[in-house]
Every structure is written in structure tokens, then in C-alpha cells.
C-alpha positions as a Markdown table, in Angstrom:
| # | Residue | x | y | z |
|---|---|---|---|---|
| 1 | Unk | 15.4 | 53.3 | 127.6 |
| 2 | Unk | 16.5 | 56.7 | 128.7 |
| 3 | Unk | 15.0 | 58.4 | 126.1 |
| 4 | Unk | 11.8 | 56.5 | 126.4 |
| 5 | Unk | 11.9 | 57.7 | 130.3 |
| 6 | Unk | 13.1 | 61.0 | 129.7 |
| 7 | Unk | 9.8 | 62.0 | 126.7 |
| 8 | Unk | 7.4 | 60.4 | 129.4 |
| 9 | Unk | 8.4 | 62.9 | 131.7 |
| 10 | Unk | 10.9 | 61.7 | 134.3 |
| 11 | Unk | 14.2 | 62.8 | 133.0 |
| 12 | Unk | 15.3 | 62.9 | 136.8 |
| 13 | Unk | 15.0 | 59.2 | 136.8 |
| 14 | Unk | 16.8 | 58.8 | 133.3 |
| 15 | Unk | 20.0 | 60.8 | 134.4 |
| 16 | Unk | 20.1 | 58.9 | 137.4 |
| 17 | Unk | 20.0 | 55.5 | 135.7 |
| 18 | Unk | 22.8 | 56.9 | 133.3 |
| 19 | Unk | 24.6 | 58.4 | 136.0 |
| 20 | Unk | 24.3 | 54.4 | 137.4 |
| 21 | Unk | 24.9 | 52.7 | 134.3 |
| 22 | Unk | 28.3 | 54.8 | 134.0 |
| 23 | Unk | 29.6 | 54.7 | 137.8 |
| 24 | Unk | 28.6 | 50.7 | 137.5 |
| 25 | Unk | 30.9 | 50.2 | 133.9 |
| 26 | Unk | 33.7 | 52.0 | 135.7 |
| 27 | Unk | 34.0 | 50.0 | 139.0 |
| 28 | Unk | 33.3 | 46.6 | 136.4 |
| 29 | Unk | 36.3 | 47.9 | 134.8 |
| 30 | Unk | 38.5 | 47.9 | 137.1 |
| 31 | Unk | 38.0 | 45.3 | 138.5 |
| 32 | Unk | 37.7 | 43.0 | 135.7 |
| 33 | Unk | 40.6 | 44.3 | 134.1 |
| 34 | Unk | 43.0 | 45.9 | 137.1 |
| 35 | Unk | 42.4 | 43.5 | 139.7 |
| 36 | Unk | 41.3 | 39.9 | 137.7 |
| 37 | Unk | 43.4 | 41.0 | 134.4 |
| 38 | Unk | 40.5 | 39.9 | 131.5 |
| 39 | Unk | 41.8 | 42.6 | 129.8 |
| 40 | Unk | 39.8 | 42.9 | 126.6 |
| 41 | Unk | 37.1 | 40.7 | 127.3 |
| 42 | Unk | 37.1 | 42.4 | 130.5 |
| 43 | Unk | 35.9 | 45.8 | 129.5 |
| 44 | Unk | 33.1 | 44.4 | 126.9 |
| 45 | Unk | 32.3 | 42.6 | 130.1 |
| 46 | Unk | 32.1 | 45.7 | 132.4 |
| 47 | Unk | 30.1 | 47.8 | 129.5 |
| 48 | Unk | 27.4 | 44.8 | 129.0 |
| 49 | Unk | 27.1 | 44.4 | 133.3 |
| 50 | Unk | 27.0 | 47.9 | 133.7 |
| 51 | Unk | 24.2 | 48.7 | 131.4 |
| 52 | Unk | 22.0 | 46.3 | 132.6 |
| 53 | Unk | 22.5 | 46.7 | 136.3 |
| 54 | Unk | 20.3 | 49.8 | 135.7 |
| 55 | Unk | 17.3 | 47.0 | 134.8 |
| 56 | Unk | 17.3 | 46.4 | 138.5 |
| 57 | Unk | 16.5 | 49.9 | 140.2 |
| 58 | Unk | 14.4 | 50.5 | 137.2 |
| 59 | Unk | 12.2 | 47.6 | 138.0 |
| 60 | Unk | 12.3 | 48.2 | 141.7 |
| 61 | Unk | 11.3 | 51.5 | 141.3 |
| 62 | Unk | 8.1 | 50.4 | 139.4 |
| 63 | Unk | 7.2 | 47.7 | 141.6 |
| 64 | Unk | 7.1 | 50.3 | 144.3 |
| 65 | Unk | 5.7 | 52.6 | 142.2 |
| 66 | Unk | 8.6 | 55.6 | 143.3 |
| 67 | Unk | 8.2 | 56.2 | 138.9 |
| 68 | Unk | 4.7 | 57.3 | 138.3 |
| 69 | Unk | 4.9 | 59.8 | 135.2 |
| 70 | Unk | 5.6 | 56.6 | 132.6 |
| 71 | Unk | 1.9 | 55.6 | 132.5 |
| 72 | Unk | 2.9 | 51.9 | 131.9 |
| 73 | Unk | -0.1 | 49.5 | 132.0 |
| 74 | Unk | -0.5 | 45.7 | 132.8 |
| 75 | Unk | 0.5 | 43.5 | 129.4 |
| 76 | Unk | -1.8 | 40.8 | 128.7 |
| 77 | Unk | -1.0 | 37.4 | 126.5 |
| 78 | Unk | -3.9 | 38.9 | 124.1 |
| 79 | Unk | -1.6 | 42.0 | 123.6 |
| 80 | Unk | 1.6 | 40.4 | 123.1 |
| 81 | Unk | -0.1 | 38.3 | 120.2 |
| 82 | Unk | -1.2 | 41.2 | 118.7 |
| 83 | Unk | 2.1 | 42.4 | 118.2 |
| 84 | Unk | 2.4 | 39.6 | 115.2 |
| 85 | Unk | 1.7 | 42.4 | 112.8 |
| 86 | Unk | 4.5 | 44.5 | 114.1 |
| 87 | Unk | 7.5 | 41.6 | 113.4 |
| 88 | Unk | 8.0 | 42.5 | 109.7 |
| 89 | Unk | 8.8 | 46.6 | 111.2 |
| 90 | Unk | 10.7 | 45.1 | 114.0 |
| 91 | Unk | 13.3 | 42.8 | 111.4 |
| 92 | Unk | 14.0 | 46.0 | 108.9 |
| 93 | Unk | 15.1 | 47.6 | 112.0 |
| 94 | Unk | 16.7 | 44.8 | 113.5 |
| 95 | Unk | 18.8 | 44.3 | 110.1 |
| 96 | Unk | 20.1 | 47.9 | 110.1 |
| 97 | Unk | 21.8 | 47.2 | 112.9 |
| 98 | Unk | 23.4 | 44.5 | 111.7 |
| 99 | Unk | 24.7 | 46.5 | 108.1 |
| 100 | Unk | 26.0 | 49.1 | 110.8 |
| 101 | Unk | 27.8 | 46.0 | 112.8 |
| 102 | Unk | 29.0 | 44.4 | 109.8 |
| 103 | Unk | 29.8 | 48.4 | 108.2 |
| 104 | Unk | 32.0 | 48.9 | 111.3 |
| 105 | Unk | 33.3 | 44.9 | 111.2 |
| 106 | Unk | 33.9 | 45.3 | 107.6 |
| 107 | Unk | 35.9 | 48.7 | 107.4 |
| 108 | Unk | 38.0 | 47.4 | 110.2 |
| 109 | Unk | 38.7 | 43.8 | 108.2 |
| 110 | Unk | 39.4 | 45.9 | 105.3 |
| 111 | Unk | 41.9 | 48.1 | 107.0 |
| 112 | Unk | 43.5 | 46.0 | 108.5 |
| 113 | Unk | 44.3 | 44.1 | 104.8 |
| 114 | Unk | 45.1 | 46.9 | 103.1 |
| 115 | Unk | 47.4 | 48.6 | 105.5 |
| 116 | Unk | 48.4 | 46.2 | 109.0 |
| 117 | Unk | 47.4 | 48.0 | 112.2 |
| 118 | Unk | 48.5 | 51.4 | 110.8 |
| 119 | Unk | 44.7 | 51.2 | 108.8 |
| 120 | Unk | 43.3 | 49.8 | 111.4 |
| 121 | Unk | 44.4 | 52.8 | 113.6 |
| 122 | Unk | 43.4 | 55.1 | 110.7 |
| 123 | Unk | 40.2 | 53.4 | 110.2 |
| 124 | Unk | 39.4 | 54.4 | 114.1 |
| 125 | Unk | 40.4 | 57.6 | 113.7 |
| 126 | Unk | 37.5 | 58.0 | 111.3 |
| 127 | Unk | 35.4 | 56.2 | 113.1 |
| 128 | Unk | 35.8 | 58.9 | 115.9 |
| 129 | Unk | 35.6 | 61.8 | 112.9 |
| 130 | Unk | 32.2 | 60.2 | 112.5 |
| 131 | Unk | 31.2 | 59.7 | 115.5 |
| 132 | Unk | 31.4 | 63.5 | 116.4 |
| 133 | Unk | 29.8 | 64.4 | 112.7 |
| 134 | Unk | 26.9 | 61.7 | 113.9 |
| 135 | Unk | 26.4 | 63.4 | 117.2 |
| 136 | Unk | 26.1 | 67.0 | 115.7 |
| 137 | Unk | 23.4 | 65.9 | 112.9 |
| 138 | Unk | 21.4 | 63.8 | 115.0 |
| 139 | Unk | 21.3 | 66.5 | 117.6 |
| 140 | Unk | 20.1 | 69.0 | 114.9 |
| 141 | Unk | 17.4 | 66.4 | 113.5 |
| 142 | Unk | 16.2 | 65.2 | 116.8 |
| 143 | Unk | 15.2 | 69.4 | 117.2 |
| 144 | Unk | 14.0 | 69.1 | 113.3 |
| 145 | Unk | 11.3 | 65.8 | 114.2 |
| 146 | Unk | 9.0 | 67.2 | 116.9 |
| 147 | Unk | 8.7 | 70.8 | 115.4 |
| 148 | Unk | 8.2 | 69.9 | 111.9 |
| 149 | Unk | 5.5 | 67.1 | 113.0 |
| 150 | Unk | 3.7 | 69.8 | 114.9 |
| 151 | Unk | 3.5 | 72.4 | 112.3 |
| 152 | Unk | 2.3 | 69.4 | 109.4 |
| 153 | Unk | -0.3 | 68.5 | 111.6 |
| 154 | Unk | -1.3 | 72.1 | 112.1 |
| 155 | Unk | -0.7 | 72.6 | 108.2 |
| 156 | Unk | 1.2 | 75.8 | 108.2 |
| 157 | Unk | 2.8 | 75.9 | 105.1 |
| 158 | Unk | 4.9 | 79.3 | 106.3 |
| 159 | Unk | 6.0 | 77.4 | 109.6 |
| 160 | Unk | 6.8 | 74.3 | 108.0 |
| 161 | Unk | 9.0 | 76.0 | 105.5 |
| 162 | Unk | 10.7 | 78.2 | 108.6 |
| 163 | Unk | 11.6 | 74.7 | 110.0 |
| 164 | Unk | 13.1 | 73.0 | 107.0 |
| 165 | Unk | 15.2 | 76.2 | 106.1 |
| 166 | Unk | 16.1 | 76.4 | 109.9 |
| 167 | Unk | 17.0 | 72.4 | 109.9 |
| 168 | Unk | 18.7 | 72.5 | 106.5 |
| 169 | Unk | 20.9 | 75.4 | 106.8 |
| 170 | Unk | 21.8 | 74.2 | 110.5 |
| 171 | Unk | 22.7 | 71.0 | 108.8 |
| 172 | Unk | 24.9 | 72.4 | 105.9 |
| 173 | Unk | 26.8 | 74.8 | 108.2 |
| 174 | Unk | 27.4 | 73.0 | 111.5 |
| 175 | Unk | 28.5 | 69.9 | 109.9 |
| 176 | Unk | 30.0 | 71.6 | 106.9 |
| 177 | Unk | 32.3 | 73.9 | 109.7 |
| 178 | Unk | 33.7 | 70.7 | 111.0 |
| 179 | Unk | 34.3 | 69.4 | 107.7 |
| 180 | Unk | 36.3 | 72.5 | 106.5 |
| 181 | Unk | 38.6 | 72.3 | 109.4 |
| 182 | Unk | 39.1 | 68.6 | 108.8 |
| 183 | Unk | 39.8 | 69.3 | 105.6 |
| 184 | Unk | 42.2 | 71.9 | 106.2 |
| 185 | Unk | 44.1 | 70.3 | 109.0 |
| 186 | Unk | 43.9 | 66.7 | 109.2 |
| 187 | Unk | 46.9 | 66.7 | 112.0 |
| 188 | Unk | 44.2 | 68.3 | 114.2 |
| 189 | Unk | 42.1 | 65.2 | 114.0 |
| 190 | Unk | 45.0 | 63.3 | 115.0 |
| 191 | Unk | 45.6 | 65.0 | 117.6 |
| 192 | Unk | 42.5 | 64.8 | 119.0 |
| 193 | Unk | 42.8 | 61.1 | 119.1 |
| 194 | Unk | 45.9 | 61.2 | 120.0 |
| 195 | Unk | 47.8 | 59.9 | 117.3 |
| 196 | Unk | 51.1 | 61.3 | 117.1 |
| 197 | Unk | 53.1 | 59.7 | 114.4 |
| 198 | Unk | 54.1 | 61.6 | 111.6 |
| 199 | Unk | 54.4 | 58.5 | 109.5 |
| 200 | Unk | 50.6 | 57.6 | 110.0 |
| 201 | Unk | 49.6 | 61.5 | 109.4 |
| 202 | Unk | 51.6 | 61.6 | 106.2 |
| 203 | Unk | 50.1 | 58.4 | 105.0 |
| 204 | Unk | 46.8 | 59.5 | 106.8 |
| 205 | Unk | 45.5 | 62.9 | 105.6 |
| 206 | Unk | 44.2 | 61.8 | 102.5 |
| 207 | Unk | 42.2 | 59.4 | 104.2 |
| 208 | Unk | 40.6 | 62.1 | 107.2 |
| 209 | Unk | 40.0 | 64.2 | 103.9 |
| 210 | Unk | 38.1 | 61.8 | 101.9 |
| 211 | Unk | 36.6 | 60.5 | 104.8 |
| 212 | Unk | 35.2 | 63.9 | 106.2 |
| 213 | Unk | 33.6 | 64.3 | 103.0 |
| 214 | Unk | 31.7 | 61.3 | 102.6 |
| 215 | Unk | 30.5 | 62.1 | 106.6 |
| 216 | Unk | 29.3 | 65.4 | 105.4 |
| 217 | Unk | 27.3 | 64.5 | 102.5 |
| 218 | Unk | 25.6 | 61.8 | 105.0 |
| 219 | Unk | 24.9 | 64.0 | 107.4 |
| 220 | Unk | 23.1 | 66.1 | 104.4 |
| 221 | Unk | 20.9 | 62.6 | 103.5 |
| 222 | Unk | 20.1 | 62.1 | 106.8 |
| 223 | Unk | 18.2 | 65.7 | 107.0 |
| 224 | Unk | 16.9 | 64.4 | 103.7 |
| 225 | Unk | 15.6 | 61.0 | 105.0 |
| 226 | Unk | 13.6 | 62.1 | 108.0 |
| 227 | Unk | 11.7 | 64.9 | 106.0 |
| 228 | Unk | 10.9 | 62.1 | 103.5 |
| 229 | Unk | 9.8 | 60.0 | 106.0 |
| 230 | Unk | 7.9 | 62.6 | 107.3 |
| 231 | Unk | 6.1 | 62.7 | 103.8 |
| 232 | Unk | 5.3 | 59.4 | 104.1 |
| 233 | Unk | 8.0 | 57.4 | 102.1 |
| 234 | Unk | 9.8 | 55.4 | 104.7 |
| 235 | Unk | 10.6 | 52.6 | 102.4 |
| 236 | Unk | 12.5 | 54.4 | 100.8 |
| 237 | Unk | 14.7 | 55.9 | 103.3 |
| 238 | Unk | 15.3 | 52.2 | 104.3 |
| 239 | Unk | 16.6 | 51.7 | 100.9 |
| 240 | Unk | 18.9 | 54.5 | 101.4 |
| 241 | Unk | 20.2 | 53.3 | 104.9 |
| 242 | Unk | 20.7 | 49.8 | 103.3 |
| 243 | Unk | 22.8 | 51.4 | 100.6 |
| 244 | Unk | 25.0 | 53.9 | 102.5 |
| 245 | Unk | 25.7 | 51.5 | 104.9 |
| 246 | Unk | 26.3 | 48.0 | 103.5 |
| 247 | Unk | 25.4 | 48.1 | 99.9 |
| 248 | Unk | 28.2 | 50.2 | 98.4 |
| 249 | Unk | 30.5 | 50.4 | 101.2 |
| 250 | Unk | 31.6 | 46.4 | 101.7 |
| 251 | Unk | 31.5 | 45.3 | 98.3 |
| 252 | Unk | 33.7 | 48.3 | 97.0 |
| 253 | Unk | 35.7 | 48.6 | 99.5 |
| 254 | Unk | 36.5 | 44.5 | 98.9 |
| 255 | Unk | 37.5 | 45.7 | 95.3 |
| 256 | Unk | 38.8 | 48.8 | 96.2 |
| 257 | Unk | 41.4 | 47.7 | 99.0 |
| 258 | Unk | 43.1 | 45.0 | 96.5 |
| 259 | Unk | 43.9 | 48.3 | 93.5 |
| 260 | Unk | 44.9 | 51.6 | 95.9 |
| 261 | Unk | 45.5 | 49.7 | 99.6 |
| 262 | Unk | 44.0 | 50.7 | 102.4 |
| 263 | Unk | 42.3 | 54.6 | 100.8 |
| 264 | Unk | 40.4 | 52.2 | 98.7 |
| 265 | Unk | 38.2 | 52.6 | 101.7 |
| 266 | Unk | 37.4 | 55.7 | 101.8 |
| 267 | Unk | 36.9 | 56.1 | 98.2 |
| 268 | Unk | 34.5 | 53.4 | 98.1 |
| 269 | Unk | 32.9 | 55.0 | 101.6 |
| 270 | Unk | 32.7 | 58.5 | 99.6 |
| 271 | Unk | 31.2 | 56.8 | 96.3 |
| 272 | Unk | 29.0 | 55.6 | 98.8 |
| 273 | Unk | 27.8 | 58.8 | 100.0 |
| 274 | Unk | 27.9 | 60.2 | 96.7 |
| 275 | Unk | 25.6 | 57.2 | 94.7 |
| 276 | Unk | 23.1 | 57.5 | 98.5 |
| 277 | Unk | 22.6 | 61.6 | 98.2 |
| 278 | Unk | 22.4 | 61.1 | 93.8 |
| 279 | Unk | 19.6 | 58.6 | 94.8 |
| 280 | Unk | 17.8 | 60.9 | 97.0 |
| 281 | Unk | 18.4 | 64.5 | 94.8 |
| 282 | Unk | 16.7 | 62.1 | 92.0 |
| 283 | Unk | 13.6 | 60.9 | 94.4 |
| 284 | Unk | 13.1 | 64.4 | 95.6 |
| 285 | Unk | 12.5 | 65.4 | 91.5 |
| 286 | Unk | 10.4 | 63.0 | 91.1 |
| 287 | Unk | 8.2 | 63.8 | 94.4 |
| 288 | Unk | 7.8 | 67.4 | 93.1 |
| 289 | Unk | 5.9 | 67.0 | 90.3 |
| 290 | Unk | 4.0 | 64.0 | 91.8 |
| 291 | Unk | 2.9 | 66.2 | 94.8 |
| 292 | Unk | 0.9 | 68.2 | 92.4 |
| 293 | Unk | 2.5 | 71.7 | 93.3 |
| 294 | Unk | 2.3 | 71.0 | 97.1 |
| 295 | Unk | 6.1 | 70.8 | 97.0 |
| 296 | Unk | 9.1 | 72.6 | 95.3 |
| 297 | Unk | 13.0 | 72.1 | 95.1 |
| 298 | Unk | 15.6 | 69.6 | 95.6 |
| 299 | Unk | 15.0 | 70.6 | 99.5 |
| 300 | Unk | 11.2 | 69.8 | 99.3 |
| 301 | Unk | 10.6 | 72.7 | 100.7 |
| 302 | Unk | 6.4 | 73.5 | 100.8 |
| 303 | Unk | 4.8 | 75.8 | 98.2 |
């Protein structure tokens, strides 16, 4: 909703709805948990109330028109019906949703039987890993999006290819930085989470390693997926999504758990990443010579 706000022109009004939404999930908080003790329940609680407080100024400030800039128009039954043609588009982005729920459900479950509460605390480590890898390449592909659809619609073959190199490189060495220093010292991810056992980091750097690497060679598909999108393949890219992030992951990870503990994880979320970005190496060679020269390289890079 913030982002819809913010591209129509009144980022003022977003910030102030996040600035909301957070002071509102704070005071929840506290009081659900400090004062009436719900503990966890509490803070899901104070997260879902907080959020959604920010419905109500929103929709006071468009009844009172204060938030002009959003053009929004009167909805009519006629228009809503028309939308029947949209409800195939709206369940294949509804269900990757759920493979990311059930991806984050199932890595926990799988932890947690390979290892106790020391995978499970691993596993959440990670999860932050890649949560800070996720926040680096989408900020370097929301920058790729809007530039690269500009110059395809002006059809600058020399601009277009200034973008992708820009939006590549920026994706192998940003990324890739983070992923050599987790590499090289795993007890730096740990401390930055603030784990400070040495019997989880011993057991535990094998697992930031493997799972650094499998991060990185997703951040690398996901540059990959909105260019071919971009080209006008999106069902493939769905493909993709469903196979990096339920296909491979679970049902390896299952087998993978019961033979090496709790780093059959990662191995089956690296095998993952490695089977996903084999997939889409192998689509982009077959798009080159189907594009009739247009295109060139395992980057698809214009001619």
C-alpha cells in the first residue's frame, strides 16, 4: 500500500502511514505483552493491529479528500465483474506466497528435526543472512525495472545494454561482497544476530557458508527473472519461483535431514539454487538463437 501511494506521488502520505503503522505495533506491544502478558500471541497480535490501524486515516483522508495525487475513481459492480479474467493472475501470485510460507514453515520443521532448537536457531540465523541478501537485490532490481522498461520502449539497443551491464555487475558484486565476507567469517554473522555460543558457531559455519551461497546464486536468478519477464516469458519465471522455493527445497530437504542432520538443509537449499540458475543458463541458450540475433550471451544482453 505504501508503495502504491508513494509511485502515485504522495510519498509524504506513505511515510507517514509507516511512521503510524510502526509507532501503533510498538504501543500494541507493549501492552499486549508488558502489561496483559500474551506473550507470543501478543506480538503477532500487535504487528496484525498495527498495520491495519493505518486503513483508518488512509480512508479518512480520502473521504475528505486531504490525498488528491492518487487519482482513485468510483468502482462500479460492472468493474468488479470484469475482474473475472484477472483470477487465474491473482491465484499464481497468491500460491507463491504460500511456497514462501510453507519454504520458511518447512526449513524451520526441518531444523528443528535434524538438530532440536540449536537448528532451529541456526535456521534463523539464515533466515536473517537472507533477508539482508534479499533486501540488497531487490533494491538493485527495483532501480533495474523502470530504467530498462523505458529504454525497451524507446528501443535503444546501446541504452538497454548500459542497463543490463549496470544491473548485472551491481548484482554479482554487491551481493557477491556480502557473500565473501560470509564466507570468510561466519562468526561475524553470528554476531550480528547475536548468537554467542561457540558450540552453535562450530557446529554452525558450515551451514552460513553453504547457505550464503545458495543466497548468492538467487540473488543472480532473480536479475535473471525480471529481464526474462521483461522479454515476455513470465511463465517461466513462475516456474522458476515454484522450483527455488518449494520444489527442490522441501522435498530434499525431507530426504536430506534423515542422511547428514540438520546441513541436509542447506545442501538441499544450495542444490536448489544450483538446479533453479542451470534451468535458467539453459532457457537463456535457447532464447538466443530463437530471438533471431536480437539477443546474445548467457546475460541476454542486446546485439
Amino acid at each position: 500500500l505504501s508503495k502504491f501511494i508513494t509511485q502515485n506521488g504522495e510519498p509524504k502520505t506513505a511515510s507517514l502511514l509507516l511512521l503510524l503503522a510502526n509507532v501503533a505495533t510498538i504501543v500494541a506491544a507493549y501492552l499486549l505483552i508488558a502489561v496483559w502478558g500474551w506473550g507470543i500471541e501478543g506480538a503477532a497480535l500487535a504487528i496484525g493491529a498495527g498495520y491495519a490501524s493505518t486503513l483508518v486515516p488512509l480512508a479518512w483522508g480520502l473521504k475528505k479528500r486531504a490525498i488528491q495525487g492518487l487519482g482513485l475513481v468510483r468502482v462500479s459492480w460492472r468493474d468488479i465483474w470484469a475482474l473475472r479474467h484477472s483470477v487465474f493472475v491473482g491465484c499464481s501470485g497468491g500460491l507463491q506466497f504460500v511456497w514462501v510460507l510453507l519454504q520458511i514453515y518447512g526449513m524451520n520443521a526441518l531444523a528443528w528435526r535434524g538438530a532440536d532448537i540449536d537448528g532451529v536457531i541456526l535456521n534463523a540465523v539464515c533466515l536473517g543472512l537472507n533477508s539482508l541478501m534479499s533486501v540488497v537485490g531487490g533494491g538493485i532490481a527495483e532501480t533495474m525495472v523502470p530504467m530498462f522498461s523505458v529504454m525497451q520502449g524507446a528501443r535503444d539497443v546501446r541504452a538497454q545494454r548500459f542497463i543490463l551491464w549496470r544491473s548485472y555487475l551491481l548484482m554479482l558484486i554487491f551481493p557477491g561482497a556480502i557473500t565473501l565476507l560470509a564466507f570468510l567469517f561466519p562468526q561475524g554473522v553470528f554476531w550480528l544476530y547475536g548468537v554467542q555460543s561457540d558450540e552453535l558457531f562450530t557446529q554452525g559455519a558450515e551451514v552460513v557458508r553453504i547457505n550464503v551461497l545458495g543466497m548468492y546464486l538467487l540473488c543472480v536468478i532473480l536479475c535473471f527473472q525480471l529481464h526474462q519477464v521483461l522479454l515476455k516469458h513470465p511463465v517461466f519465471t513462475n516456474v522458476v519461483s515454484f522450483m527455488k522455493s518449494f520444489g527442490i527445497v522441501i522435498p530434499l530437504g525431507w530426504l536430506f535431514v534423515r542422511w547428514y542432520g540438520y546441513i541436509g538443509l542447506w545442501y538441499a537449499y544450495l542444490a536448489g539454487s544450483v538446479v533453479s540458475l542451470t534451468a535458467v543458463l539453459l532457457f537463456n541458450a535457447y532464447l538466443v538463437p530463437a530471438s533471431k540475433g536480437a539477443l546474445q550471451g548467457p546475460f541476454l544482453l542486446p546485439r
